[in-house]
C-alpha positions as CSV (number, residue, x, y, z in Angstrom):
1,X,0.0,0.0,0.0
2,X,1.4,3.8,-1.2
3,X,1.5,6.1,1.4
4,X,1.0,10.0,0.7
5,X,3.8,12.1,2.7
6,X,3.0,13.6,6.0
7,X,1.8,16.9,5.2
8,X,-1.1,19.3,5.5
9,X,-0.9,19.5,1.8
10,X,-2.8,15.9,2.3
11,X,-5.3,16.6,3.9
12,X,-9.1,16.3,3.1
13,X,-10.2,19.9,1.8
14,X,-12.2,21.5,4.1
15,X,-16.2,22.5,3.5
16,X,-15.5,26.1,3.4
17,X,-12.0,26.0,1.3
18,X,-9.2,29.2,1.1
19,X,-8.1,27.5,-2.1
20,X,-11.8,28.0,-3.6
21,X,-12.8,31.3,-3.4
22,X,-14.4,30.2,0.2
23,X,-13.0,31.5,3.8
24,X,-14.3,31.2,7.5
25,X,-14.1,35.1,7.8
26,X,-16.9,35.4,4.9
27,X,-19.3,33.5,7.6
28,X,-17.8,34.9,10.8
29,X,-16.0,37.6,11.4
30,X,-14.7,40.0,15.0
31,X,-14.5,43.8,15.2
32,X,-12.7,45.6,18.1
33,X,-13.3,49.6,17.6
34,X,-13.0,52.4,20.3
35,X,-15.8,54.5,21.2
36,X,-16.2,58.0,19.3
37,X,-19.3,58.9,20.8
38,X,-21.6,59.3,17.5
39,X,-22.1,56.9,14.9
40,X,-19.5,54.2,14.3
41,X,-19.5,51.4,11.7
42,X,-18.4,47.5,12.1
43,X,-17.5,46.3,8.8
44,X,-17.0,42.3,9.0
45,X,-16.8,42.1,5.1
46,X,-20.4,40.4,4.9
47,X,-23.7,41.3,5.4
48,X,-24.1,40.0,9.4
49,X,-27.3,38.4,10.4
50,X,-26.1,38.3,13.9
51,X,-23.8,40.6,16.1
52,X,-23.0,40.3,19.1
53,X,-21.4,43.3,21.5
54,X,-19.6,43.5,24.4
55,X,-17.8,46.8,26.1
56,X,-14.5,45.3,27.4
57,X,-13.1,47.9,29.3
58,X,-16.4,48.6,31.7
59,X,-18.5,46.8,34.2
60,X,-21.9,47.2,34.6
61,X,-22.2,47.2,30.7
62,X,-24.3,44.9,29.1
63,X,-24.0,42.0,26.1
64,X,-26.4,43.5,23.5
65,X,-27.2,40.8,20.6
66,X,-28.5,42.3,17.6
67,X,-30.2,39.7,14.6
68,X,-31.9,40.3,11.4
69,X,-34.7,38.4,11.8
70,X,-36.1,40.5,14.3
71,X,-34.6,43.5,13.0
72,X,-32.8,46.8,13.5
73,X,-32.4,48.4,16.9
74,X,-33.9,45.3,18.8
75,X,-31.5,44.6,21.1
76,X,-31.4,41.5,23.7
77,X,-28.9,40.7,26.7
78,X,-27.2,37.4,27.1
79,X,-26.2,38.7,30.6
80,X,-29.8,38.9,31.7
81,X,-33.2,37.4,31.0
82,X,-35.2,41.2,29.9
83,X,-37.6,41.2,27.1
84,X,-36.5,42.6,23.6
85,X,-35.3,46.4,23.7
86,X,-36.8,47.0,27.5
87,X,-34.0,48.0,29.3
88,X,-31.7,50.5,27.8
89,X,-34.1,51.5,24.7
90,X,-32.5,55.4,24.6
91,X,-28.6,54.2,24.8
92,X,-28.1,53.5,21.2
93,X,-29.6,53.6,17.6
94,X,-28.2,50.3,15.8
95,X,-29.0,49.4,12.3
96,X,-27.9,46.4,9.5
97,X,-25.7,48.3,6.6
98,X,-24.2,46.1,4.1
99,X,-21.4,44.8,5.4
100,X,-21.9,44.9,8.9
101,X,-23.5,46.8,11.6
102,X,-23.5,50.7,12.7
103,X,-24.0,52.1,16.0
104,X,-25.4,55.4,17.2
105,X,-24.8,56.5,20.4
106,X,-27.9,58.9,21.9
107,X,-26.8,58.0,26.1
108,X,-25.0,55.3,28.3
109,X,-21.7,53.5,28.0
110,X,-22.8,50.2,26.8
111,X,-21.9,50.2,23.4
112,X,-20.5,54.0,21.5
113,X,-18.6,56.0,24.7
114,X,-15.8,58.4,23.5
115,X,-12.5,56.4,24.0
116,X,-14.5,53.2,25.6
117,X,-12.7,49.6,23.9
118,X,-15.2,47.7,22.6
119,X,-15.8,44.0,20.7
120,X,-18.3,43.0,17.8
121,X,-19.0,39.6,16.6
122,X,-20.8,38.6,13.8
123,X,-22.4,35.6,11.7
124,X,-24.0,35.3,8.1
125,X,-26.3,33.4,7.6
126,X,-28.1,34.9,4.3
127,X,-30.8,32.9,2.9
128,X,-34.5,34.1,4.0
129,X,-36.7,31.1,4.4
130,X,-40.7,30.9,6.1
131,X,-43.4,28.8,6.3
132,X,-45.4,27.4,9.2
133,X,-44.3,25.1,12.4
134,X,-45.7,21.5,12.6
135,X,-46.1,18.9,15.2
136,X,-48.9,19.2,17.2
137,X,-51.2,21.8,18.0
138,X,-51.8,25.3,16.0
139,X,-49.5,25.7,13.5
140,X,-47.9,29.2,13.7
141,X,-46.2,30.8,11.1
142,X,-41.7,31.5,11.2
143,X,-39.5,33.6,9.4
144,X,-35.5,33.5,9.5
145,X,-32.3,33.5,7.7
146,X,-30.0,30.2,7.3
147,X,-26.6,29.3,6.2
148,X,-26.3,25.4,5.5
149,X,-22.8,26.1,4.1
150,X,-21.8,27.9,7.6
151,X,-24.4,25.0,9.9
152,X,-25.9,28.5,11.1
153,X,-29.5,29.3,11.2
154,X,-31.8,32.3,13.1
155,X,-35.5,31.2,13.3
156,X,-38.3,33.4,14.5
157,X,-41.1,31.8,15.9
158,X,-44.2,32.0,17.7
159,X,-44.8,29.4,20.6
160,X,-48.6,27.6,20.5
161,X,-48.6,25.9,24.5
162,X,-48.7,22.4,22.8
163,X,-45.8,19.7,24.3
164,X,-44.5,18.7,20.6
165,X,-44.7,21.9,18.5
166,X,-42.0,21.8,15.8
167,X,-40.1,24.2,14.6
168,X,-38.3,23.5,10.8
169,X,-34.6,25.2,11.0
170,X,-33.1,24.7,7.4
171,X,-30.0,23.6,8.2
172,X,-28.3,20.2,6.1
173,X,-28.3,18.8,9.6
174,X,-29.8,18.0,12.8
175,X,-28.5,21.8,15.0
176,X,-25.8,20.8,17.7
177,X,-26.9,23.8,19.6
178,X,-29.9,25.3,20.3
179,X,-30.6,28.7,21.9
180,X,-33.6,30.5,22.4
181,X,-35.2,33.4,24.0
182,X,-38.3,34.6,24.8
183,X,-38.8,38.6,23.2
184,X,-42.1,39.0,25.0
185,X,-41.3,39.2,28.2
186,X,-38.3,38.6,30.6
187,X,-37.4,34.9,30.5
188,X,-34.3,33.0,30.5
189,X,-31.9,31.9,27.6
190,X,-32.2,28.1,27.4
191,X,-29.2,26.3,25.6
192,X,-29.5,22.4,24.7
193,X,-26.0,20.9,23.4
194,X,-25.8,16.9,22.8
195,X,-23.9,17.1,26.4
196,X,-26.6,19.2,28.4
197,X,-30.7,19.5,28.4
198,X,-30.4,23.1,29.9
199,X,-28.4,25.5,30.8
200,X,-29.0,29.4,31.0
201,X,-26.5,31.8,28.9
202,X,-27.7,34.2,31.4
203,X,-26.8,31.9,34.1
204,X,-23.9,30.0,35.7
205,X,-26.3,27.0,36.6
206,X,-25.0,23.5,35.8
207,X,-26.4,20.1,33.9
208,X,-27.9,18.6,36.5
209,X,-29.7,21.5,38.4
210,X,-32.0,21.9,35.4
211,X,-32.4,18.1,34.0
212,X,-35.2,18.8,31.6
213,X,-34.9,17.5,28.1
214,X,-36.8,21.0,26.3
215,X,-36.0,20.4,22.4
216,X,-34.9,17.4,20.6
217,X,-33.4,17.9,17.1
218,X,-33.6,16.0,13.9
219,X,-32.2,17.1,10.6
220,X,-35.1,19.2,9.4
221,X,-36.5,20.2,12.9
222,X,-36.8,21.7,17.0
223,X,-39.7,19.6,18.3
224,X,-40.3,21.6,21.9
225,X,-41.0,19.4,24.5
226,X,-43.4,21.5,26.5
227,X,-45.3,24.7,27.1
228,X,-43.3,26.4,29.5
229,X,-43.0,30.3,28.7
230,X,-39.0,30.2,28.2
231,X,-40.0,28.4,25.0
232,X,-43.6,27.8,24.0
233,X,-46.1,29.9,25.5
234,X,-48.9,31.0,23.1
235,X,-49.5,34.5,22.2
236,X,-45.5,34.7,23.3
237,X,-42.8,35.4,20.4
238,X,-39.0,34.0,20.5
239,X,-36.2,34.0,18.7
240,X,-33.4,30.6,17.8
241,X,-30.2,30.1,16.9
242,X,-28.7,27.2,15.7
243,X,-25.7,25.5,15.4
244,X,-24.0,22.3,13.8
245,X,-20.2,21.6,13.3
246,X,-19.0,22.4,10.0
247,X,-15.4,20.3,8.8
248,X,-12.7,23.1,9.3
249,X,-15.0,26.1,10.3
250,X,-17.0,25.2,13.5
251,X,-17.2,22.4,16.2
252,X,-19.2,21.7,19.3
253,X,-18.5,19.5,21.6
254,X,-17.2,18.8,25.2
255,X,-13.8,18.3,27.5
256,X,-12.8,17.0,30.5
257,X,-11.5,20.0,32.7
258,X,-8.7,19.6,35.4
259,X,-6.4,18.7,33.2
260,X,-4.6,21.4,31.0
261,X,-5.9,19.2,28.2
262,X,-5.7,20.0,24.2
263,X,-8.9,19.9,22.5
264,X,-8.8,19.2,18.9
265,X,-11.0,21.6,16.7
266,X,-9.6,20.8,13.0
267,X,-8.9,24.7,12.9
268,X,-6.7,27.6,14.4
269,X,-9.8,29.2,16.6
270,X,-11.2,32.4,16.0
271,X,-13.5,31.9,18.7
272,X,-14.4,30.4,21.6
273,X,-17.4,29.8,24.1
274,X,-17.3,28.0,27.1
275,X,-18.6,26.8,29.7
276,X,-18.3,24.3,33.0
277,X,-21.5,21.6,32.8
278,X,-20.9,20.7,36.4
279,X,-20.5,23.7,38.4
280,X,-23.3,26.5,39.4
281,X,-20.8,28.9,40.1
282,X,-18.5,29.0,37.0
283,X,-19.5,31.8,34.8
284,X,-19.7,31.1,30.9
285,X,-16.4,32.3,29.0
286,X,-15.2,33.8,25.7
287,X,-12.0,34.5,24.1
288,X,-11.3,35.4,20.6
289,X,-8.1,35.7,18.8
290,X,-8.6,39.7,17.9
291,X,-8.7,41.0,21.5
292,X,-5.5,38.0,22.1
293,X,-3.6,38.2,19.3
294,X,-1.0,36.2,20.4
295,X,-0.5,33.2,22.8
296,X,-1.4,33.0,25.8
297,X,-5.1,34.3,25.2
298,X,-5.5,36.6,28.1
299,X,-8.7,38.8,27.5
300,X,-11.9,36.8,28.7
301,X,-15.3,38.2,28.6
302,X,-18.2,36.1,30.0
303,X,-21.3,36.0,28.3
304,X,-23.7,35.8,32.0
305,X,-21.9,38.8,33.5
306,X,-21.7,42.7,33.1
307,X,-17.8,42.4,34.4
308,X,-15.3,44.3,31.6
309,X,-12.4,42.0,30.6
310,X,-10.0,40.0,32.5
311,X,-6.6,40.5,31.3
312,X,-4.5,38.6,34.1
313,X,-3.1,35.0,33.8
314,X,-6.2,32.5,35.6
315,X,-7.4,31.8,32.0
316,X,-5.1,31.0,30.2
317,X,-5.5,29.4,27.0
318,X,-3.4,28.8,23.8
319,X,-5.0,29.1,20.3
320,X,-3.6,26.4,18.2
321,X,-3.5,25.7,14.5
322,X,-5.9,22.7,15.1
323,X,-7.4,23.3,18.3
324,X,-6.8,25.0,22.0
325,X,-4.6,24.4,25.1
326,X,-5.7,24.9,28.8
327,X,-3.1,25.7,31.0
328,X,-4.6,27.0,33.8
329,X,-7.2,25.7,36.5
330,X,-9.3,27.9,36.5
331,X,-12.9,26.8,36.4
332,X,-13.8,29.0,33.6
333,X,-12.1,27.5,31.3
334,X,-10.1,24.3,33.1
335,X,-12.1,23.1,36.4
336,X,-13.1,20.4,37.7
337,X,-15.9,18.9,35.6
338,X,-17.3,18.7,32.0
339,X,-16.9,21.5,30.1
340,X,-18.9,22.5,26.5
341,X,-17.8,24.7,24.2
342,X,-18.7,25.9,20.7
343,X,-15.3,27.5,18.6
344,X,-15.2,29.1,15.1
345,X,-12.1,29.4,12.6
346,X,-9.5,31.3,11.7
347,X,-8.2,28.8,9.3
348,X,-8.9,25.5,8.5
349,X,-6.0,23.2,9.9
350,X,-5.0,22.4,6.1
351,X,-3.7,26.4,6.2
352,X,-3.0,27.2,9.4
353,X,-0.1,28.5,11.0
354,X,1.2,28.4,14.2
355,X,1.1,31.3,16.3
């Protein structure tokens, strides 16, 4: 039997390919701007379905996730469970501009302050769909906008308090991640992950706290597995994001903590979210190779909290041309327990380079 020499040259091309015409960055992309205190623009290179923004250099400023399904200057909080747009409705003016997102500040610090250090993130998704929900009960009609290239999908839904009430996302495969939130009213943000029924992105509650199976996925739909308000609640609206792994652009999966373990993505990491399945106390975490250009990754932001940015050395991680390194036990990042996480590319492995 021939053997082919030991070299990323070898390797299986990737789903979304450098060498044809394709990149990660055309599906996902990170901005880091400083305030000016009027209108400022994020350009990711595509037209951003969702963005996501953080001040990093202030506490007691809030995540503010913008999508396109719902539409301009609408935001919502992953640090908190508040209805759409009810808490901070005269801070900002935010709108979809081709190419990314813009930002005018009117009051507050959250997200355009005069010399403030922010961080934008941003998906495309791109391709409208709608129709109507099936299952049981009243079927209700959706709207969204998919990417089956990118595994990426934004639904908008309305809930009709029926246990089985499914919801058809568009992606090529069953989602490996599920999100919602209720827009109606304050709620929390459920998460489902093959690894976990339930956690809250607004929370730091663990697996087993919250043992309640509320979606199952297939690969054409998000059957809801009960009528609570977080989900399903008639006459309530909500918003989902899903997520499946993508070959060289996107994985989701778990690690054991504890251990200064490498995980193995098939990509240098643009991007990653975290978070600690088995403790109640450890906060959700996210670094990203813009605001840590260089290894170690020092600048964590955590999607439950209002903190600013840690820049010290308890979370330690290295970004790798194939995956990520803990190196410190913290329980952010490298605990005791099982840990989830959900990272985006740089680079596929096949062109990666070391950092």
């Amino acid at each position: 039997m021939a053997y082919l020499p030991l070299s990323t040259a070898n390797l299986p091309d990737p789903a979304i390919d450098p060498a044809q015409g394709s990149s990660p960055e055309d599906y996902f992309g990170i901005d880091t701007y400083t305030g000016n205190g009027g209108t400022i623009d994020s350009d990711f290179g595509f037209d951003c379905d969702l963005v996501w923004y953080k001040n990093r250099g202030r506490t007691n400023t809030y995540h503010y996730l913008f999508d396109q399904v719902r539409g301009d200057d609408l935001p919502l909080y992953s640090n908190d469970n508040f209805s759409e747009d009810s808490q901070f409705p005269t801070y900002h003016t935010q709108s979809f501009i081709t190419g990314g997102s813009r930002i005018v500040r009117t009051l507050g610090d959250h997200l355009n302050f005069s010399g403030d250090s922010y961080v934008a993130w941003a998906w495309k998704a791109g391709t409208s769909v709608s129709g109507s929900t099936t299952g049981s009960g009243t079927s209700q009609s959706y709207t969204g906008s998919v990417s089956p290239i990118s595994g990426f999908g934004i639904i908008g839904y309305a809930g009709n308090g029926t246990t089985g009430h499914s919801i058809p996302h568009h992606l090529d495969s069953a989602p490996e991640v599920v999100i919602v939130k209720r827009r109606t009213a304050a709620d929390n943000w459920a998460v489902t992950t093959p690894d976990v029924n339930r956690l809250y992105l607004n929370g730091t509650n663990d697996a087993a706290s919250i043992n309640y199976n509320w979606a199952d996925q297939d690969g054409s739909v998000v059957t809801l597995n009960g009528t609570d308000a977080f989900m399903n609640a008639t006459s309530n609206t909500y918003i989902m994001y899903c997520f499946h792994s993508v070959e060289g652009y996107s994985k989701f999966g778990s690690y054991e903590g504890g251990s200064d373990a490498f995980v193995y993505t098939g990509f240098s990491p643009a991007m990653i979210i975290c978070k600690n399945i088995d403790s109640g106390t450890a906060k959700w975490g996210i670094k990203d190779n813009t605001r840590s250009p260089y290894n170690p990754t020092r600048d964590s932001l955590y999607p439950n909290s209002e903190l600013a940015a840690y820049t010290g050395d308890l979370h330690d991680v290295d970004f790798l041309s194939n995956g990520f390194k803990l190196r410190n036990s913290d329980d952010v990042w490298d605990g005791s327990g099982t840990y989830i996480y959900m990272a985006f590319a740089e680079n596929p492995f096949k062109y990666s380079n070391a950092r």
